[in-house]
N, C-alpha and C positions, 0 to 999 in steps of 0.2 A: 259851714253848711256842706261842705265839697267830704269834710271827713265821716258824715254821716252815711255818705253815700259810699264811700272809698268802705268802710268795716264789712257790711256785709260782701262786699264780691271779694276781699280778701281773704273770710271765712269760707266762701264757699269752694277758695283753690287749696285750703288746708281743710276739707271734709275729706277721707277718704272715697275713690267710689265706689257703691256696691255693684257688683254684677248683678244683672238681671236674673231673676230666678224664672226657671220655666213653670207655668201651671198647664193644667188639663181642666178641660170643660167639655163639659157634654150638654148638646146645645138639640132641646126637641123643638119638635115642627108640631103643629097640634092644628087640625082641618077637623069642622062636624060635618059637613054633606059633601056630597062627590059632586053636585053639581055646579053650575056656573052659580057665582053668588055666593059662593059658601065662607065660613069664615073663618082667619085663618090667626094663628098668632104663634110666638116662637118663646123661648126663654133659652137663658143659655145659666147653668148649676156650674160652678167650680167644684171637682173633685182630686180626689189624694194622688189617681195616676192613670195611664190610660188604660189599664186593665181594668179598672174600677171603672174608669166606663164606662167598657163594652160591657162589661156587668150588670151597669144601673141602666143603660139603655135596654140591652135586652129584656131588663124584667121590665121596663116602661111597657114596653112592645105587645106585652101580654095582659096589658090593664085596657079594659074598654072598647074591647077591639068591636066592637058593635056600633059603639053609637062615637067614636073618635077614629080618624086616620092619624097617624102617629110615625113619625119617621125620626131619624138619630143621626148625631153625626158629634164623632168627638174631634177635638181640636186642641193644637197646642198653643199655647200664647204666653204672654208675657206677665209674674203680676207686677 
């Protein structure tokens, strides 16, 4: 029973490890009314790098600007 348990954590010190690879995410904010009570809600997109980004954020910025409040923020993280 003991060698069942013994194989995998022995495979898991002969896996190579990967380094972590960096990602980029551009993470919007999304608000309808300016007032108290309004509603709010976020999502965060994985994108190719952070120029793509500020790219896909700014053009966000410029959809809706009437009837959404819209803010951006890119981020770096891990995948």
């Amino acid at each position: 029973m003991r060698k069942i348990f013994l194989l995998p954590f022995i495979f898991s010190l002969t896996v190579p490890i990967q380094a972590n690879e960096a990602a980029f995410y551009l993470v919007l904010g999304f608000s309808r009314n300016k007032v108290q009570g309004a509603t709010h809600s976020s999502v965060a997109i994985p994108v190719a790098s952070m120029d793509q980004c500020e790219a896909q954020g700014a053009l966000a910025m410029t959809k809706n600007t009437n009837e959404v409040n819209l803010r951006y923020w890119c981020i770096e993280g891990i995948k």
